[in-house]
N, C-alpha and C positions, 0 to 999 in steps of 0.2 A: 966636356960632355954636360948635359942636363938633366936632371931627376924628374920626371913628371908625376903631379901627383894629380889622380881621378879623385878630386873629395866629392864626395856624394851624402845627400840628407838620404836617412831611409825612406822608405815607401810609406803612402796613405796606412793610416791603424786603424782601430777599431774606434776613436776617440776625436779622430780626425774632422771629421764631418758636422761636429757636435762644439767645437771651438773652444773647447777649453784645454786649459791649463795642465799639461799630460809631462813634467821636465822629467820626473823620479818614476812617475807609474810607469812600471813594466808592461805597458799593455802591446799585444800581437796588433803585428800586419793585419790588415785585413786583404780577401781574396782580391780587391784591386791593389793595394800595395803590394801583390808578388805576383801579379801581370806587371806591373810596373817595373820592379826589379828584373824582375825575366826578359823583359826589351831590353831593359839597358843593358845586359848582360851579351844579349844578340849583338847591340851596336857597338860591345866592345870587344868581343868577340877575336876577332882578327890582333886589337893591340897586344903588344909583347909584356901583359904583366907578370909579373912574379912574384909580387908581395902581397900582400891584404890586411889590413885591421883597420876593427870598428871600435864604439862604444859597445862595454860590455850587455847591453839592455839585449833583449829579447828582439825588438824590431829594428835593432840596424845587423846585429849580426845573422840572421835570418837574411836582412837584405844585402849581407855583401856574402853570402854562398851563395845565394841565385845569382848574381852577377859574376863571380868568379867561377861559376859553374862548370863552365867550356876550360878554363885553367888549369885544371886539377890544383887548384892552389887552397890551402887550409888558409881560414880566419882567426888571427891573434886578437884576444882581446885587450883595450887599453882605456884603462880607468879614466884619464885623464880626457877624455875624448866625449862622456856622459855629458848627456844634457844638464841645463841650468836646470835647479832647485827651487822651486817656488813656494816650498815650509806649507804653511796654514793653508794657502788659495790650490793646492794640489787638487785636481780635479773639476773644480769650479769653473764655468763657465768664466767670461770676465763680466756681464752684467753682475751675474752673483757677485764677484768679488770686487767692484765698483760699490754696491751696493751695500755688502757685509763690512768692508774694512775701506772704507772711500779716502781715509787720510791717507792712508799706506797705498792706495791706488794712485793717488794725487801723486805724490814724489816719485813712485814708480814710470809715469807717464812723462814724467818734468825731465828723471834722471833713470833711467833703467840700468848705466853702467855703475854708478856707486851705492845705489841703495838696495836693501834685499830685504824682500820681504820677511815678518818673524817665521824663524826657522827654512829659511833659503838660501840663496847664495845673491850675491850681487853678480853684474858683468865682468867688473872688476877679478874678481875669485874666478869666475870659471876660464877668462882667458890667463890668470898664472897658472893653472893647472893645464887646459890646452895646449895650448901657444909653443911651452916644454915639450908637452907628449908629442907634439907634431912634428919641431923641429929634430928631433931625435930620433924618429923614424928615416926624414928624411937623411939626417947625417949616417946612421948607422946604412942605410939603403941608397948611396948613391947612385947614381945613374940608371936607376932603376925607372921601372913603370910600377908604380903602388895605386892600388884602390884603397880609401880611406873615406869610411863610411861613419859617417855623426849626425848631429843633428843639427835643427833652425837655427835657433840662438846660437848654439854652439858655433857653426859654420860662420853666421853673422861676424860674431866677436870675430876670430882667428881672422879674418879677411880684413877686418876694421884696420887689426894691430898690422898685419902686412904691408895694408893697402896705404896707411896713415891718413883715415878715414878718422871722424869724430866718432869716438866707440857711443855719446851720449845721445846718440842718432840713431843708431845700429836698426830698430824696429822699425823705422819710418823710412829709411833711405835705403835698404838692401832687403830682397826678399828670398826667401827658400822654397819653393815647390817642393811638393812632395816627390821623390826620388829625383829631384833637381842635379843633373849634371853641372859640375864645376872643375874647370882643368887649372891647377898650378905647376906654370916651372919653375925649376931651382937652380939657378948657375950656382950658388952657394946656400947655406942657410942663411946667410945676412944679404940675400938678393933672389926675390919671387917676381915674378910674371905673373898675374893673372891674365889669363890666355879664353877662357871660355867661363862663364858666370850662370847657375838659374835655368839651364837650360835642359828645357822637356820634352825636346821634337822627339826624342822615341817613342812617347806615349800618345801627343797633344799635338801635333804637327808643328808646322814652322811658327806659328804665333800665339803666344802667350794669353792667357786671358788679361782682364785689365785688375789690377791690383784692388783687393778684397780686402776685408773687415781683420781676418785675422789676427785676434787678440790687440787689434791697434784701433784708436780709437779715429787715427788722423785720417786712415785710407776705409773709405764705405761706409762710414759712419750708419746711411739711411738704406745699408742695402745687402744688410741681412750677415747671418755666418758663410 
């Protein structure tokens, strides 16, 4: 049999729109982040899940009971699953923080999986914390349908270490939508399928827009937040 797991980024926040740097701030959904959660929640509607857990933050758990909504199914929260840390640059746009701390921006941009900015985490740290919390959902919940709701980076990492992607790419070669659908199977825990990636036709129809600024410097440079 196979485990599927619905990993899903939360919905648009209130901080969303604004481009900065939001790993540790607890900030809310905003009202399009829970229309967005609420469609997907419709187009899953019909699946057989059973299970659920998020990061414990405010806007993913928020976004996986609007999607488990039709389930009757309660949300576990799971530490390991919390967004990356970004210490000092919390909140900061990234011109601010190109700006304010430009060396520590520099190595950030060169290597985002081993360096971390002062008082944040690296890629590194947040996928040994993940990577665990995931695989043990999945082991303890076999053959299950699980919703597991996290975040960008977060989601990024975990797919990188699965996929045996370059985790030191992670920002430039895999993107997260906000309430982005992503389907993993499990024939085991040491064997995933990525089955569906990125994917927002509940909200946004069949096609994607074209890749954005989004805290990277390499996609839209000249074309805004």
């Amino acid at each position: 049999m196979t485990t599927r797991v619905y990993l899903v980024r939360h919905g648009s926040t209130e901080l969303s729109a604004e481009d900065r740097f939001a790993g540790a701030v607890d900030v809310l959904l905003s009202n399009g982040g829970r229309d967005q959660a609420r469609l997907l929640g419709q187009r899953l509607a019909r699946e057989p899940i059973t299970v659920a857990f998020a990061s414990p933050m405010q806007r993913t758990m928020e976004t996986a009971r609007l999607i488990v909504a039709a389930h009757g199914v309660s949300v576990s929260p799971i530490d390991g699953l919390r967004e990356i840390a970004h210490g000092r640059w919390e909140g900061k746009t990234r011109d601010e923080v190109e700006r304010e701390f430009p060396q520590e921006y520099a190595r950030y941009e060169h290597d985002p999986f081993s360096f971390a900015p002062v008082g944040g985490e690296s890629g590194l740290q947040v996928t040994a914390r993940a990577l665990p919390a995931l695989l043990k959902i999945v082991e303890e919940n076999c053959d299950h349908r699980i919703v597991i709701v996290s975040h960008k980076a977060t989601i990024r990492l975990l797919l990188s270490s699965l996929l045996g992607f370059d985790p030191r790419k992670y920002r430039d070669r895999l993107d997260q939508a906000p309430c982005a659908l992503n389907i993993l199977d499990f024939k085991s825990v040491e064997n995933a399928r990525l089955t569906l990636f990125n994917d927002t036709s509940h909200y946004v129809g069949t096609v994607p827009d074209m890749p954005g600024r989004r805290l990277s410097k390499v996609w839209g440079e000249d074309e805004g937040s």
